[in-house]
ROTI-787379 format. One record per residue (C-alpha): residue in one letter; x, y, z. Coordinates in nm, 3 decimals, padded with zeros to 5 digits. Example, Ala and Ser with C-alpha at 12.3 -4.5 7.8 and 13.67 -1.06 7.14 Angstrom:
<rs>
 code       X       Y       Z
    A  01.230 -00.450  00.780
    S  01.367 -00.106  00.714
</rs>
This chain:
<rs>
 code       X       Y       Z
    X  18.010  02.494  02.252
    X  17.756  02.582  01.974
    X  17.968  02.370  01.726
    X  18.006  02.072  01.940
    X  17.561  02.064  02.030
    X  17.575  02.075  01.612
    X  17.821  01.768  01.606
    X  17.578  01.609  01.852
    X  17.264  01.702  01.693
    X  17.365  01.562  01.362
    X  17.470  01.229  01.492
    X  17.084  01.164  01.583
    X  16.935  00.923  01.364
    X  16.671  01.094  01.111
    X  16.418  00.788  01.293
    X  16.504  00.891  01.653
    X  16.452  01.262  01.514
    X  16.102  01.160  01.318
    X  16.016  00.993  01.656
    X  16.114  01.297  01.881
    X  15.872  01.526  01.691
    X  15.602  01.262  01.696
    X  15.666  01.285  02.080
    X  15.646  01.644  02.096
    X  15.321  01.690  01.886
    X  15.197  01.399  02.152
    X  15.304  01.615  02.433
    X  15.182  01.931  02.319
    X  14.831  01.846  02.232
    X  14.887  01.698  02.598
    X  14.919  02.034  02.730
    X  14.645  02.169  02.536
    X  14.457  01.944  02.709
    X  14.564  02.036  03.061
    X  14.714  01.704  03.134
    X  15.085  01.766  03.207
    X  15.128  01.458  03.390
    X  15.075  01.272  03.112
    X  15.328  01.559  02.877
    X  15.577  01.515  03.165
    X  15.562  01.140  03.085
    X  15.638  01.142  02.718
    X  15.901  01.420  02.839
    X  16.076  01.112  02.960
    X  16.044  00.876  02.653
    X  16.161  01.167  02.472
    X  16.515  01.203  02.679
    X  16.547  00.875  02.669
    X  16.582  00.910  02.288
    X  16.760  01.277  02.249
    X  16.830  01.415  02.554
    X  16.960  01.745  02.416
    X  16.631  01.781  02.155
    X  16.557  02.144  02.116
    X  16.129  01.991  02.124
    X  16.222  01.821  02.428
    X  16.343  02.145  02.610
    X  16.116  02.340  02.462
    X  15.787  02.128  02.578
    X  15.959  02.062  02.935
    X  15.994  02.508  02.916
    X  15.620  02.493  02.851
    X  15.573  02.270  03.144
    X  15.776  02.495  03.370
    X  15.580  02.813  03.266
    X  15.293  02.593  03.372
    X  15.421  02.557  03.690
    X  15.497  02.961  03.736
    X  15.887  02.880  03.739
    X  15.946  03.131  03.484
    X  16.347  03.095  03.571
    X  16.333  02.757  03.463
    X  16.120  02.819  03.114
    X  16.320  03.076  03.034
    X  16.654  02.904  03.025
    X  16.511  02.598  02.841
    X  16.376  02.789  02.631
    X  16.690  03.003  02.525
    X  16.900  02.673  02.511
    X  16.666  02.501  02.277
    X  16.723  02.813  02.045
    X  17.092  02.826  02.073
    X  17.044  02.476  01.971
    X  16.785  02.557  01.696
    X  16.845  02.935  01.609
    X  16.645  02.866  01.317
    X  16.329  02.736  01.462
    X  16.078  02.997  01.450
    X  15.814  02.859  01.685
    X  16.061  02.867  01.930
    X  16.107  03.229  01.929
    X  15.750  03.245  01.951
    X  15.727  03.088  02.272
    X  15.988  03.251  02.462
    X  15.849  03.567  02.369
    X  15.464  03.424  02.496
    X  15.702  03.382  02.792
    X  15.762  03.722  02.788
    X  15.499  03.867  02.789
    X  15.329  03.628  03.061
    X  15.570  03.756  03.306
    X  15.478  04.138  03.167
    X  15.816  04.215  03.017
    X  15.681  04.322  02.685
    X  16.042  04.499  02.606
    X  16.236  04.151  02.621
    X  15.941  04.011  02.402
    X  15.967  04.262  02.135
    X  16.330  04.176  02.119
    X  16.229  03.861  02.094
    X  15.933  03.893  01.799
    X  16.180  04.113  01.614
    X  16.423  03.847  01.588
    X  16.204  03.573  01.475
    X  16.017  03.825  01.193
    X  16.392  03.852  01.095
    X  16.406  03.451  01.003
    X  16.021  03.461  00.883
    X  15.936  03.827  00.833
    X  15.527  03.739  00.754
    X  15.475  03.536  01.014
    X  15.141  03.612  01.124
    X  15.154  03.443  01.503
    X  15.513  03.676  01.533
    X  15.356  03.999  01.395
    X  15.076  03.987  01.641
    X  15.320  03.911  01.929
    X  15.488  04.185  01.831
    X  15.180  04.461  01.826
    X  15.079  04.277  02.158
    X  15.451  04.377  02.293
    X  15.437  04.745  02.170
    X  15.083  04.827  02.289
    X  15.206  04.710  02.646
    X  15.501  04.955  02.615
    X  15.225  05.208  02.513
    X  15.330  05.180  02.154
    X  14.970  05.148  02.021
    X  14.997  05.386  01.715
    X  15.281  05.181  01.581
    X  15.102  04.850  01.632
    X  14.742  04.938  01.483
    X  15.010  04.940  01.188
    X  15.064  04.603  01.180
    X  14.726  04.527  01.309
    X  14.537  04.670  01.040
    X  14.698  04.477  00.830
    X  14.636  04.139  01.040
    X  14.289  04.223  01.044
    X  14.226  04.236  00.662
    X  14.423  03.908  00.648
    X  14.169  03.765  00.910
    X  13.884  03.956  01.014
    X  13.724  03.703  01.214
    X  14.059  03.597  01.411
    X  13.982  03.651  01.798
    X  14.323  03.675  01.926
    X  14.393  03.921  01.600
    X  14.064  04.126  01.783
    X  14.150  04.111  02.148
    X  14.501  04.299  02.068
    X  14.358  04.533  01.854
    X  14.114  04.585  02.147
    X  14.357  04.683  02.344
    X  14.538  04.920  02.107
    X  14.202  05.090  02.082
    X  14.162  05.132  02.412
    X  14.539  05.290  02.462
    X  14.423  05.522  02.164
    X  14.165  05.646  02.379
    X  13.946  05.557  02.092
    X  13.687  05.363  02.323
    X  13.418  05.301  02.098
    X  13.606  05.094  01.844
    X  13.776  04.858  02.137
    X  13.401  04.789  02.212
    X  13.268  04.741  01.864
    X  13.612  04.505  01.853
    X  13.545  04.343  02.209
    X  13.151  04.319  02.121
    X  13.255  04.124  01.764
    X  13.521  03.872  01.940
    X  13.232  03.777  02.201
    X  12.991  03.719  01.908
    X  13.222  03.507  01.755
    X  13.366  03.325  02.054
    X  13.074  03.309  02.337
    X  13.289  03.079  02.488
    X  13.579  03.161  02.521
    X  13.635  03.343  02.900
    X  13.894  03.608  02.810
    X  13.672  03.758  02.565
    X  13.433  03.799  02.804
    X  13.684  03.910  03.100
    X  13.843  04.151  02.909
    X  13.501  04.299  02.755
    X  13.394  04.311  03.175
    X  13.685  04.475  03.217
    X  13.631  04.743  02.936
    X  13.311  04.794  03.088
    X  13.456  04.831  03.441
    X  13.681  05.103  03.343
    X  13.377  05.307  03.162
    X  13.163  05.264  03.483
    X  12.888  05.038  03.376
    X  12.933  04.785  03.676
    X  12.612  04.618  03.603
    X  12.677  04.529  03.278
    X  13.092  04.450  03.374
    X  12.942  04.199  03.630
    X  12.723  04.003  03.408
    X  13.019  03.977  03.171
    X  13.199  03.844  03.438
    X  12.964  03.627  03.514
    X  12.950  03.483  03.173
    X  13.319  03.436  03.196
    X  13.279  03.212  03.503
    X  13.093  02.991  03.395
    X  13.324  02.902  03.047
    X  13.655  02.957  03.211
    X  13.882  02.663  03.327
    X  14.191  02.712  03.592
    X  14.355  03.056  03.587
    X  14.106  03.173  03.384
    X  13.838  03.097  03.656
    X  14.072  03.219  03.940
    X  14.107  03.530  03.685
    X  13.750  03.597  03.649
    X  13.669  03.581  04.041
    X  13.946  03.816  04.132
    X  13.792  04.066  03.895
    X  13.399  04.002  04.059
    X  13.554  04.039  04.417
    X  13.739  04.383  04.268
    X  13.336  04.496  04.174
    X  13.105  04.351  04.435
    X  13.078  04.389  04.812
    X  13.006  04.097  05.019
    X  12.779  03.999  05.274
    X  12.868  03.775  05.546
    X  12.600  03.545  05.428
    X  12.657  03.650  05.008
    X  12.540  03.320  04.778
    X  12.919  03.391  04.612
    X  13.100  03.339  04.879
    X  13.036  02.935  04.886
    X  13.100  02.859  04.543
    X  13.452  03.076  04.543
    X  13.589  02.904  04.882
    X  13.533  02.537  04.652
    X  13.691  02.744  04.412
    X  13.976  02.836  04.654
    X  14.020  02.493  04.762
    X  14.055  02.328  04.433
    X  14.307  02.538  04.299
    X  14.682  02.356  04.365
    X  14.912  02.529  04.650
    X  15.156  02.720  04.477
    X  15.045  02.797  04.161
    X  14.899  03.112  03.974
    X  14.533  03.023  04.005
    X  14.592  02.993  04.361
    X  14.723  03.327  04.414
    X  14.422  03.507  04.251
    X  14.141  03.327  04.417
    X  14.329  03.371  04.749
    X  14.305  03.754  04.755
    X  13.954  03.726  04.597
    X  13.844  03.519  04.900
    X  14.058  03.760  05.128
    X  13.879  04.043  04.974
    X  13.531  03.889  05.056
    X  13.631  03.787  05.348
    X  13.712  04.147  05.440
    X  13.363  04.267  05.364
    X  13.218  03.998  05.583
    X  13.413  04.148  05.842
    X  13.647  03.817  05.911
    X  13.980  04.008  05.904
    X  14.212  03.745  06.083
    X  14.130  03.473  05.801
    X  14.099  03.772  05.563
    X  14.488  03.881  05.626
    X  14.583  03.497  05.624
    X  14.469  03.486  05.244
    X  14.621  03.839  05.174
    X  14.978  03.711  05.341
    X  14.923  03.377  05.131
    X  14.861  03.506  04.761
    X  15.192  03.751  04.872
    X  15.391  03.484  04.957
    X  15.290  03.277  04.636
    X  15.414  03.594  04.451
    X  15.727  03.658  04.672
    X  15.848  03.309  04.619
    X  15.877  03.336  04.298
    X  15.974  03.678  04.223
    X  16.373  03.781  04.148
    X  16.341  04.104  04.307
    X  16.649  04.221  04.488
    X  16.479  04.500  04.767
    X  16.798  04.606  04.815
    X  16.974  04.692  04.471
    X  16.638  04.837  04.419
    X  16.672  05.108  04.752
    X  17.020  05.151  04.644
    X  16.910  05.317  04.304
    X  16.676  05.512  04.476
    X  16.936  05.658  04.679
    X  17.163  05.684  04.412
    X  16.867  05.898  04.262
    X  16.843  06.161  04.554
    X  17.195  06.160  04.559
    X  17.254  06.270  04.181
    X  16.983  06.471  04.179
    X  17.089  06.822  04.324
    X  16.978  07.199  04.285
    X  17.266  07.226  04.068
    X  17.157  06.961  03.811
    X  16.873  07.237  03.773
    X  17.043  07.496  03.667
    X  16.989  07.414  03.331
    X  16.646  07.320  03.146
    X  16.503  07.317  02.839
    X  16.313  07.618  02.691
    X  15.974  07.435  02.661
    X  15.707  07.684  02.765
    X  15.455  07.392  02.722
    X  15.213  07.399  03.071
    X  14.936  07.119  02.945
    X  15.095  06.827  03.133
    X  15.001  06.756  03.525
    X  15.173  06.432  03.652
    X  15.026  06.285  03.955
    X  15.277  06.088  04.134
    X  15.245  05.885  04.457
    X  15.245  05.514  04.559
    X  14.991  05.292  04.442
    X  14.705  05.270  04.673
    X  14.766  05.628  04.734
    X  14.433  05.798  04.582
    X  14.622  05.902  04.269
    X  14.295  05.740  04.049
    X  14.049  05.954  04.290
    X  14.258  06.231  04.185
    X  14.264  06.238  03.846
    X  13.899  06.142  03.848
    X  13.824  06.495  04.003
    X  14.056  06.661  03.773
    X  13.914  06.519  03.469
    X  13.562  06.641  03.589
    X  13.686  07.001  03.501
    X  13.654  07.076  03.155
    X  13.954  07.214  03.059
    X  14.159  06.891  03.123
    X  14.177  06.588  03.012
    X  14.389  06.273  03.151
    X  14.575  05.971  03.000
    X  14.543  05.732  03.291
    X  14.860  05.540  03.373
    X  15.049  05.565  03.077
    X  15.436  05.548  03.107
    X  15.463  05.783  02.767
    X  15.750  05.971  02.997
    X  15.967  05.676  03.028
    X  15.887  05.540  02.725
    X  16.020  05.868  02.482
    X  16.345  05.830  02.715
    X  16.346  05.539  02.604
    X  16.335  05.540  02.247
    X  16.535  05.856  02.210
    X  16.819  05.637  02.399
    X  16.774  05.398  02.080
    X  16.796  05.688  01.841
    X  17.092  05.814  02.046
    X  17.288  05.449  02.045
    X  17.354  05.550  02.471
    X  17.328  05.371  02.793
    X  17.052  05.527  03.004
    X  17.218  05.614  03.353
    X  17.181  05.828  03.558
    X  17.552  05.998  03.484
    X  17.448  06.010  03.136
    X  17.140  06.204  03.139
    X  17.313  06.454  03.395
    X  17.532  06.515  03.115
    X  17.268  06.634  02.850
    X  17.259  06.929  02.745
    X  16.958  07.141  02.747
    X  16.898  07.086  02.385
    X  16.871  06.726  02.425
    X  16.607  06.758  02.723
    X  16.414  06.986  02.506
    X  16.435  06.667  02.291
    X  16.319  06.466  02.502
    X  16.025  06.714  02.606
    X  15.924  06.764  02.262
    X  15.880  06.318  02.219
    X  15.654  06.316  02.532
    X  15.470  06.622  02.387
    X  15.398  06.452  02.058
    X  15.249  06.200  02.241
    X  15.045  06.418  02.423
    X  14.892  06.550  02.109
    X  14.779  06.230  01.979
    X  14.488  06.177  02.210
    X  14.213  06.446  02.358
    X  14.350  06.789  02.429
    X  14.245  07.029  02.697
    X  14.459  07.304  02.901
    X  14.585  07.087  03.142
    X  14.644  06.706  03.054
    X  14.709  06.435  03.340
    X  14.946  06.139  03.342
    X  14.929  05.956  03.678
    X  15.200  05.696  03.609
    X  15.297  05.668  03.925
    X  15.656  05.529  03.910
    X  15.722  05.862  03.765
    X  15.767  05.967  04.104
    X  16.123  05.850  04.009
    X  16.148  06.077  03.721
    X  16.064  06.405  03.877
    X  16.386  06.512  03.812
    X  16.430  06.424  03.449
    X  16.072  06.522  03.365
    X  16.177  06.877  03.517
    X  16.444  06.913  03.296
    X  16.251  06.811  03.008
    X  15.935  06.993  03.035
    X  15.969  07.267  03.293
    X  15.663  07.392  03.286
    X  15.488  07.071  03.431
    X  15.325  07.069  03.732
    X  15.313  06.857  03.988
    X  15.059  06.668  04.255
    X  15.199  06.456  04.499
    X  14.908  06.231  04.658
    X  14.996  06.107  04.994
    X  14.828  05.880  05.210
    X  14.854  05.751  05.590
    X  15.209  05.488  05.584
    X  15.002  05.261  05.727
    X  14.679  05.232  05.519
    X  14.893  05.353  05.209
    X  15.102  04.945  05.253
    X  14.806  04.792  05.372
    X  14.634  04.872  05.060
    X  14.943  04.741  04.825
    X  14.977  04.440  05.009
    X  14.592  04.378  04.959
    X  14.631  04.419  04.568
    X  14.691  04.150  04.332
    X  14.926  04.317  04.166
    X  15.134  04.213  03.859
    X  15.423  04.318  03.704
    X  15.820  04.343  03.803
    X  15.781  04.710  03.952
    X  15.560  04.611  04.240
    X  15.746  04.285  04.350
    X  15.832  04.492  04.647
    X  15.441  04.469  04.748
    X  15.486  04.093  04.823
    X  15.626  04.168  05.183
    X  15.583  04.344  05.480
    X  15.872  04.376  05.461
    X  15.960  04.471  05.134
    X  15.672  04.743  05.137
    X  15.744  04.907  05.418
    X  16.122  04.957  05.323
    X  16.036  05.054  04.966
    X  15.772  05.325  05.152
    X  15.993  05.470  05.333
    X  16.259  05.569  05.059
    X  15.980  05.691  04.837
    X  15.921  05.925  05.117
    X  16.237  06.025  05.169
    X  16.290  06.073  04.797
    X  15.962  06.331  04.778
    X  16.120  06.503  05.001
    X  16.389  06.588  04.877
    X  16.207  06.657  04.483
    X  15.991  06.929  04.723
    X  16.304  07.077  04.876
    X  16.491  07.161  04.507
    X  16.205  07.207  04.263
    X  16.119  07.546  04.224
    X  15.842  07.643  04.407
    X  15.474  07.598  04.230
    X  15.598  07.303  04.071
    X  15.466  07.050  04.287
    X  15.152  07.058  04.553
    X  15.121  06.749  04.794
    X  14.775  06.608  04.863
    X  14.671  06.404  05.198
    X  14.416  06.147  05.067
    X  14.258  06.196  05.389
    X  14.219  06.591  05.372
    X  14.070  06.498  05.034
    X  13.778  06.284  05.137
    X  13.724  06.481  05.475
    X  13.728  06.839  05.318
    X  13.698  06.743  04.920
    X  13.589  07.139  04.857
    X  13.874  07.259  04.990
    X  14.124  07.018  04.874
    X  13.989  07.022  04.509
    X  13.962  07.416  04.521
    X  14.347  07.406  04.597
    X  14.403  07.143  04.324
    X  14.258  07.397  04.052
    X  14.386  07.705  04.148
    X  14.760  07.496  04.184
    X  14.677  07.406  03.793
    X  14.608  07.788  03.728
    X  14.253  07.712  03.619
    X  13.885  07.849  03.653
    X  13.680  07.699  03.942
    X  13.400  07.489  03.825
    X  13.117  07.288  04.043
    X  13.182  06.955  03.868
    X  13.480  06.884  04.021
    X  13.233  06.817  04.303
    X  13.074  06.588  04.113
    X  13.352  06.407  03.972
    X  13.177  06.055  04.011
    X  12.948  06.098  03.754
    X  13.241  06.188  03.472
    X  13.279  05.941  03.198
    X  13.657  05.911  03.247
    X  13.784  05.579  03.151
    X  13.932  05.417  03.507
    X  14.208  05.210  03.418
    X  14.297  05.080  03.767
    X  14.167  04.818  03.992
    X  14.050  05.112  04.207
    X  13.755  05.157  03.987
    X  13.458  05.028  04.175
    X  13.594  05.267  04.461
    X  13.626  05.589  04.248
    X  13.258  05.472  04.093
    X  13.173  05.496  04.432
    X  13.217  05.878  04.517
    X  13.452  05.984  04.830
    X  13.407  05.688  05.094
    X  13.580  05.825  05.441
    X  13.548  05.403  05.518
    X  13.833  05.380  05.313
    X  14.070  05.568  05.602
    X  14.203  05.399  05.894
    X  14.154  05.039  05.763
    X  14.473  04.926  05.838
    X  14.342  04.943  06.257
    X  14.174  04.623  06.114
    X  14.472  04.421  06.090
    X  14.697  04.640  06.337
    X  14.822  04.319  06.473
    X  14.927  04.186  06.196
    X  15.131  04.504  06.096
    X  15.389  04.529  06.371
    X  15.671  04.468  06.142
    X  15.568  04.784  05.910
    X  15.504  04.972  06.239
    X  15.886  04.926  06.296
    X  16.006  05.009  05.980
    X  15.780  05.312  05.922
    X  15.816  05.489  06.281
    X  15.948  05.786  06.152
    X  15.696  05.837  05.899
    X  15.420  05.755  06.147
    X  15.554  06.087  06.328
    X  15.380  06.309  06.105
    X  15.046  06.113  06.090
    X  14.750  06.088  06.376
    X  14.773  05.679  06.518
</rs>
């Protein structure tokens, strides 16, 4: 098939060829400009002349992307390179694809290939540090971002990824001497100034994050804009009569059904909506941004369940019997659902002085990962069940030496909370590990997903009722049984509610389950200057808010579907 598109290509005309890229430079400065209708149009003229033109597909991919129907891009995309495997720039978008959809593996695959046809191409080097530092590969892309830097100190784009390998670092006050230069040398350009509101967010200077924000509004265009709102309704709460609320409903209305934009400014409107106390029209933005999201997701719920099960299944006291010989007791992985109070937690842990936390950082997976590279094996389940305790010790000793890169203290937490998974192969690995399951009321727990905007392939499951509730109830099933066959002191569960009702307590039993000294500023854990990497950061700014609990009797009507699924997990918990 390959040969025969060559026969084809080569009996185009060098003219119709000439003309097709004259098209294509048309239709992408088209795009540039926001007007696909009128890229869509020379899409046309250009079939008309090569119907099977790798520029063709590849603006038409562009055009799809545009239109969130990542499906689409993506196989126009990959055909226009089987028909030009030589075409850098085409490699270059698929792996902007990529990493749009937040599948930075697949786009380092795909950067690696292209720096194979033009190994200095600048625009492929930087997609590839931007790939690695979303896989939590920052050390190896300040590498190749040093070097991007000297080549062009003043680039932006260069600066905004080497913000954000900064900020993985830990090293905080370079990512804001790097996010503080890009926004003197593009004061108009929104992301700069969302991303340097965001920085700020995380470090708990609201004020300042909001008149970044703010800043950001007022340059941004389309997603962007929808962008920049989600983020203000994330900081602020509104007032049933709040001057924001007018402008973001024209904001609402102006983005088109069905698209990205749309999705982000209708759970910021659903979020202010909330605060105004106007639930009903509240949920019916909530349900809409979901749906946006469901439609277009690929999830399949139910393969998804089935590995779950296949999990607790393979899992066994037996699979215990052997682990590695790492006496290392510095890491503390907080585990839970999102929404669960897993960022309050680690927030009061970090108060203590003798630990220090990482934030949600996947190192865990990530050394299984790369080890599986080393190792030239398939990662399944049957395969790792296999290992011998030398090779978990192995695999300990990669997520240790990550550990020691960043700051140190006797008890360091990772609250990547799809480790809950993992519990198993992070036993074996590094026995010594503790621990802290953070539970929270089914009900309020799902509420609080579905409310999130969130992105990313492992929470499609968020985008339903249906889907959540399902997904809940394995996860609990699947604590249970990691409680039942860990060895006991391994792992102490948390009620989110016992927390913020009877924080001395709760706290008290969190430090003595970590083996460490009391101290008072765990009481105080709002005022730490933790970085907050989640969207819960306003809240954990906030200090322990018991309005949080029992919001979900808000919208009770709405939930009858979860109500059904989660009955038996409702058992346990006061209605």
């Amino acid at each position: 098939m390959a040969k025969a598109a060559k026969r084809a290509t080569k009996r185009i005309s060098n003219n119709k060829k000439r003309k097709v890229r004259e098209l294509a430079a048309r239709a992408g400065e088209a795009l540039a400009r926001g007007r696909q209708d009128i890229a869509e149009g020379i899409c046309r003229e250009m079939a008309r002349i090569w119907p099977d033109a790798p520029d063709l597909l590849n603006i038409q991919a562009l055009l799809a992307a545009n239109r969130d129907d990542h499906v689409e891009a993506e196989r126009l995309m990959v055909r226009a390179i089987n028909l030009a495997p030589k075409r850098v720039d085409l490699y270059e978008n698929l792996g902007t694809l990529y990493m749009n959809r937040h599948v930075p593996d697949a786009a380092e695959e795909v950067f690696r290939k292209a720096l194979e046809l033009a190994p200095r191409s600048f625009t492929c080097r930087l997609g590839l540090a931007a790939a690695l530092c979303r896989q939590g590969g920052a050390k190896e892309a300040l590498t190749i971002l040093k070097d991007l830097h000297a080549r062009q100190p003043d680039n932006v784009e260069v600066l905004l990824v080497l913000f954000e390998a900064h900020e993985q670092m830990d090293d905080y006050a370079a990512a804001m001497a790097v996010i503080e230069r890009a926004a003197a040398l593009a004061p108009d350009n929104a992301r700069v100034h969302e991303l340097r509101a965001a920085a700020l967010m995380r470090q708990g200077d609201l004020a300042e994050a909001e008149s970044a924000l703010r800043v950001a509004l007022r340059t941004a265009e389309g997603l962007g804009k929808a962008r920049g709102w989600g983020q203000l309704a994330l900081l602020k709460r509104f007032s049933a009569n709040d001057e924001d609320m007018p402008e973001m409903e024209r904001a609402y209305n102006e983005t088109p059904p069905d698209s990205p934009a749309r999705v982000y400014m209708a759970f910021a409107t659903a979020k202010a909506l909330e605060d105004a106390g106007r639930y009903d029209e509240a949920f019916a933005r909530y349900a809409e941004g979901n749906d946006i999201r469901w439609k277009h997701s690929e999830y399949d719920l139910d393969a998804e369940l089935a590995h779950l099960e296949a999990v607790m299944a393979a899992w066994t006291p037996d699979a215990f019997a052997n682990v590695g010989g790492l006496e290392d007791e510095r890491p503390v992985f907080i585990v839970g659902m999102p929404r669960c109070g897993s960022t309050l937690t680690e927030q009061i842990l970090a108060a203590h002085p003798a630990t220090a936390s990482r934030g949600e950082w996947n190192a865990f997976e990530h050394s299984l990962f790369r080890l599986q590279e080393q190792w030239g094996e398939t990662l399944t389940l049957e395969t790792m069940l296999a290992w011998t305790p030398e090779r978990w010790a192995e695999v300990g000793r990669a997520f240790l030496g990550r550990l020691d890169e960043g700051p140190q203290g006797a008890r360091i937490t990772d609250k990547t909370l799809i480790n809950f998974r993992l519990v198993g192969e992070i036993h074996r690995a590094l026995p010594k590990a503790r621990f802290i399951h953070v539970k929270r009321h089914p009900l309020d727990n799902c509420l609080g997903m579905y409310r999130a905007n969130f992105v990313g392939g492992q929470f499609d499951y968020i985008y339903s009722l249906r889907g959540v509730g399902y997904f809940y109830r394995m996860y609990a099933r699947l604590m249970r049984h990691w409680a039942s066959i860990l060895p006991e002191g391994t792992m102490l569960e948390v009620r989110y509610e016992d927390l913020v009702t009877d924080p001395e307590r709760e706290i008290r039993r969190m430090v003595e389950f970590l083996g460490l000294p009391w101290d008072e500023a765990c009481l105080d854990f709002s005022r730490a200057r933790t970085i907050v990497r989640t969207s819960s950061v306003a809240q954990v700014r906030d200090g322990m808010r018991k309005d949080y609990m029992q919001r979900w009797k808000r919208y009770e009507k709405h939930l009858e579907p979860l109500k059904r699924i989660l009955a038996d997990e409702l058992a346990d918990w006061p209605s």
